[in-house]
Backbone as numpy.savetxt, mean C-alpha at the origin, in Angstrom:
# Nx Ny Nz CAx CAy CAz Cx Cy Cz
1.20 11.45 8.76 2.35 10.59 8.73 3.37 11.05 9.77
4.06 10.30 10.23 5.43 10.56 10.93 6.33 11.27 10.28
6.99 11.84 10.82 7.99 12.58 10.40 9.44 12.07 10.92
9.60 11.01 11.52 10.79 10.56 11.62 10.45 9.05 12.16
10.85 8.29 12.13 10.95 6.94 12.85 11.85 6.54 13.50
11.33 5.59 14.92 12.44 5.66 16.01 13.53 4.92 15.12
13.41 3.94 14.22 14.55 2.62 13.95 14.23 2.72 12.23
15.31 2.58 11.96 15.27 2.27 10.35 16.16 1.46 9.76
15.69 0.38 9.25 16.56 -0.55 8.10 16.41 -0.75 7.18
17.76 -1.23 7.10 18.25 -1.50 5.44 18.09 -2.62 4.73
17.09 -2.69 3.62 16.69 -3.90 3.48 17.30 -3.95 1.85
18.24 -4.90 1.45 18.31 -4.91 0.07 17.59 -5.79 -1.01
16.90 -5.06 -1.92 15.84 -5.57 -2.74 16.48 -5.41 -4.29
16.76 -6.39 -5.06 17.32 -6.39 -6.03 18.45 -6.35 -5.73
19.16 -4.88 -6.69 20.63 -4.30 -6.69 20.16 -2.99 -6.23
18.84 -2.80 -5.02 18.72 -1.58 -4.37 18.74 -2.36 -2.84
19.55 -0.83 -2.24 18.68 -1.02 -0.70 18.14 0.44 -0.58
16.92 -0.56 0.16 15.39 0.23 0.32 15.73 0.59 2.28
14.91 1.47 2.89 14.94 2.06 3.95 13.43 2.12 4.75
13.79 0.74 5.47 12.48 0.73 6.23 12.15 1.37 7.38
11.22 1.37 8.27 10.84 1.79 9.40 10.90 0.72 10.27
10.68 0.66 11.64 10.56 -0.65 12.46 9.03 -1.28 12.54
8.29 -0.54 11.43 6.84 -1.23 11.26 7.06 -1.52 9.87
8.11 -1.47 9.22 8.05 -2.50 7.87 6.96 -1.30 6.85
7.30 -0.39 6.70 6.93 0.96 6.04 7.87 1.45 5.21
8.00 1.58 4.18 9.06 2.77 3.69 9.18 3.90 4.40
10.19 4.55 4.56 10.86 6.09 4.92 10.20 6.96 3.80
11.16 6.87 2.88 10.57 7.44 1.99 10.39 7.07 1.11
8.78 7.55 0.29 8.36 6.37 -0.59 8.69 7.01 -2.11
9.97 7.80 -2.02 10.17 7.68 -3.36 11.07 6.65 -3.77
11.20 5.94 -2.61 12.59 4.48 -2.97 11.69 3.39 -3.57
10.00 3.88 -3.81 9.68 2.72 -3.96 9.61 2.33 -5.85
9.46 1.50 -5.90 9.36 1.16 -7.97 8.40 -0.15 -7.91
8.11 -0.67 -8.71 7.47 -1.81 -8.89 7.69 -2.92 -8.43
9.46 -3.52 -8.55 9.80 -4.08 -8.02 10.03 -4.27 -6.73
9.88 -3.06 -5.78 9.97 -3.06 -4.50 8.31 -3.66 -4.06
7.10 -3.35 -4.81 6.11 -3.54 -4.38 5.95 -5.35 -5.08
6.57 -5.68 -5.25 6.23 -7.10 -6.30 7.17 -8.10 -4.80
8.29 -7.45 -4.92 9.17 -7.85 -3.73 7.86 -8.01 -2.14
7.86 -7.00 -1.69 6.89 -7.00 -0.29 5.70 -7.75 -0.72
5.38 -7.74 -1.66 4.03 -8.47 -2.12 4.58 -10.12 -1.61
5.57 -10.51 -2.22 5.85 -11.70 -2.65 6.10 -12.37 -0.45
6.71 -11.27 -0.12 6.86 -11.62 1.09 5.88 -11.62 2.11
4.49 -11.39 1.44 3.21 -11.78 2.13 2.33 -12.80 1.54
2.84 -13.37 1.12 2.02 -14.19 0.17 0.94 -13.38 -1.11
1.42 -12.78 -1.57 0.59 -11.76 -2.26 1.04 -12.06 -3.37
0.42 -12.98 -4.41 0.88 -12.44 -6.10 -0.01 -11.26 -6.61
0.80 -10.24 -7.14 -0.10 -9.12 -7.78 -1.13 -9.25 -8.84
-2.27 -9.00 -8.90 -2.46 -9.24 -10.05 -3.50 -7.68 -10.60
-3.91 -7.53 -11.69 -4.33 -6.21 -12.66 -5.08 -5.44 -11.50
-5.99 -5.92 -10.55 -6.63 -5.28 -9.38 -6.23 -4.76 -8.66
-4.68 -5.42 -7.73 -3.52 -4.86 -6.68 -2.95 -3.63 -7.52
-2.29 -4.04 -8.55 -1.66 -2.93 -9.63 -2.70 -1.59 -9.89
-4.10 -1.24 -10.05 -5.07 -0.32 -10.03 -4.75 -0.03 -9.11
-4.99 -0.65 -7.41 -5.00 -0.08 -6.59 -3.71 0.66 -6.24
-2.77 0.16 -6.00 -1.25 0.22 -6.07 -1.10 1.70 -6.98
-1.82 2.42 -7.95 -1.34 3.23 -8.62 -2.51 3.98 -7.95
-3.61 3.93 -7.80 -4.49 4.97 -7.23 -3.99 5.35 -6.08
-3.38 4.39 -5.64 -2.85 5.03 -3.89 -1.45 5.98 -4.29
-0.35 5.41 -5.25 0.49 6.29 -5.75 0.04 7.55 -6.10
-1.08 7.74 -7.13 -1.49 9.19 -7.38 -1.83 9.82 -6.72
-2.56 9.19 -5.95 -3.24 9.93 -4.72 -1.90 10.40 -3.48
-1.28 9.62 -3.47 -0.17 10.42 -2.51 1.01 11.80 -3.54
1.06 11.35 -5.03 1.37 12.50 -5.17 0.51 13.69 -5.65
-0.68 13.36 -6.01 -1.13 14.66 -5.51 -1.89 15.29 -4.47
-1.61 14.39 -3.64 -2.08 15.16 -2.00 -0.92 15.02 -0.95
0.45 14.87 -0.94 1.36 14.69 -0.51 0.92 13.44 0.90
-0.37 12.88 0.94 -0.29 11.84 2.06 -1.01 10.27 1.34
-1.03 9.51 2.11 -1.82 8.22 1.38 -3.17 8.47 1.87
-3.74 7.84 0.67 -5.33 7.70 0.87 -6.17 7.35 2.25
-6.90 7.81 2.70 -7.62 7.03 3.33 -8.44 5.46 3.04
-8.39 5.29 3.52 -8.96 3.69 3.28 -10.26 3.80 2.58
-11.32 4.97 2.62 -12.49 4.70 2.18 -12.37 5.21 0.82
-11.32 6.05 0.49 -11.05 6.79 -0.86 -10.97 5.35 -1.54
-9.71 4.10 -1.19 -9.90 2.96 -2.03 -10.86 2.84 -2.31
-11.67 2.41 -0.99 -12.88 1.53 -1.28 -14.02 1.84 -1.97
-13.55 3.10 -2.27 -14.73 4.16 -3.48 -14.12 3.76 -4.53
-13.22 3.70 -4.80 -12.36 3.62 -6.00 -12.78 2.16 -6.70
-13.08 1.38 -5.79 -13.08 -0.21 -5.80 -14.33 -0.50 -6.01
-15.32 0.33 -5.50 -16.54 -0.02 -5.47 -17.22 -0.27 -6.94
-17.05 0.20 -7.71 -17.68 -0.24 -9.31 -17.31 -1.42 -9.75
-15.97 -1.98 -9.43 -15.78 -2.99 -10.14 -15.83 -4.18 -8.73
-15.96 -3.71 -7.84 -16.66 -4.84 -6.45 -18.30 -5.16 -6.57
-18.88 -4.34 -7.54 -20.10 -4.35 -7.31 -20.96 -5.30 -8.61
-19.87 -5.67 -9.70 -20.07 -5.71 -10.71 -19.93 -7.10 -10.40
-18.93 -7.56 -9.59 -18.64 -8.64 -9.01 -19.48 -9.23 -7.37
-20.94 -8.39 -7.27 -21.51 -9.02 -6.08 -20.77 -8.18 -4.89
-19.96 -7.65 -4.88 -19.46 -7.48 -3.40 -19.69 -5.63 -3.25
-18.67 -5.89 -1.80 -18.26 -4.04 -1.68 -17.34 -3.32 -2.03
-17.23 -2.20 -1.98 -15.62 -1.94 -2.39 -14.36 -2.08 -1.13
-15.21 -2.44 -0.10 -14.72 -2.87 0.75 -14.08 -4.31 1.02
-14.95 -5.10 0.87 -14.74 -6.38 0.54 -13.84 -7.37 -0.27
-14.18 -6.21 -1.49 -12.94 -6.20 -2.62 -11.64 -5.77 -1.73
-11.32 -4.72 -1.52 -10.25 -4.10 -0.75 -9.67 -5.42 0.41
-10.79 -5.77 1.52 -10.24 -6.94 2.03 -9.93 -8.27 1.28
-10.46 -8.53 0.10 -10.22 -9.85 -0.67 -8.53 -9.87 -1.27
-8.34 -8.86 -1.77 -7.16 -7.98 -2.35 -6.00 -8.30 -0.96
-6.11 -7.31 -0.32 -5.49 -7.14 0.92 -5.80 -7.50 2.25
-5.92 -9.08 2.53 -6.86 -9.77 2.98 -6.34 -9.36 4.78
-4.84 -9.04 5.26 -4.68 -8.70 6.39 -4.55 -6.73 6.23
-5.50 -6.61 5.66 -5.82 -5.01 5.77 -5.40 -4.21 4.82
-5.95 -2.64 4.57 -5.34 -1.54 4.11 -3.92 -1.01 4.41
-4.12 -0.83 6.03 -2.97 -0.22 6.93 -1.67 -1.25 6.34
-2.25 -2.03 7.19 -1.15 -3.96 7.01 -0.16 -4.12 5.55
-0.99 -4.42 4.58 -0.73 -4.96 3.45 -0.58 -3.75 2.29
-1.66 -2.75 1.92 -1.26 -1.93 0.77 -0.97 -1.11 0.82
-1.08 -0.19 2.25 -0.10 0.76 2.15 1.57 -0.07 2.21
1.79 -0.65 2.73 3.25 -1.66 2.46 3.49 -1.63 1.45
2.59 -2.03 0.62 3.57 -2.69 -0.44 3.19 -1.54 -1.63
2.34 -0.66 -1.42 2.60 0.98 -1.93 3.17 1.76 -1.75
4.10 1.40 -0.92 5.49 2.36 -0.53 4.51 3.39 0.22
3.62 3.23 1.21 3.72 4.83 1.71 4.41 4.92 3.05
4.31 5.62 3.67 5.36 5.84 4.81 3.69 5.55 5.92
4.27 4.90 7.05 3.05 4.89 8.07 2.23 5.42 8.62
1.37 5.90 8.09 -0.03 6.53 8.37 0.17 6.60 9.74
-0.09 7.99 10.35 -0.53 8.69 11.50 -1.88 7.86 12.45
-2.87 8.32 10.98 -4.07 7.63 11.52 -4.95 7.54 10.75
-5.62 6.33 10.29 -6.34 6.03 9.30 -7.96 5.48 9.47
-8.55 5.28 8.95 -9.87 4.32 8.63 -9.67 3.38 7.94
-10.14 2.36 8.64 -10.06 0.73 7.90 -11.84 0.62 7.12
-11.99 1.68 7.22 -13.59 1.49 6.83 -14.83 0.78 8.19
């Protein structure tokens, strides 16, 4: 992850303001809550539903207990049992979910701060 970002704004969500990056990232993702991710969701055309929310918390745990966000294939492992149960990949699932990407869409709206450098799978 970065450790600083060139530009940061102030975006107010609810009766919070949240602190973006100039790639539309949280700063820091302890500003994030549910509502911040329901919010960015809503501003991609994204309604959440019980699948986004799994993922959304596996990527949370996973950043606090490894202090970074997942790699993309960690989801798609994560995803894969119940993608498979359903015909697909856990990949597939992951793109069906987050249809303009991992990077794009769930780390966004999982509050993590912008990945350095990732795998899209």
């Amino acid at each position: 992850m970065r450790t600083r970002p060139d530009m940061i704004t102030e975006i107010a969500i609810g009766d919070r303001v949240v602190h973006f990056d100039e790639h539309g990232f949280l700063v820091d993702p302890e500003e994030w809550d549910e509502s911040i991710a329901v919010e960015l969701a809503r501003r991609q055309n994204i309604e959440l539903m019980s699948d986004h929310w799994d993922v959304i918390g596996y990527m949370r745990r996973f950043l606090a207990e490894h202090g970074v966000a997942a790699d993309a294939r960690f989801v798609m492992r994560f995803l894969e049992e119940r993608a498979h149960k359903r015909g697909k990949s856990g990949r597939d699932l992951l793109f069906e979910l987050f249809p303009y990407g991992y990077v794009g869409q769930a780390c966004r709206i999982s509050g993590m701060r912008q990945p350095r450098a990732w795998s899209t799978g």
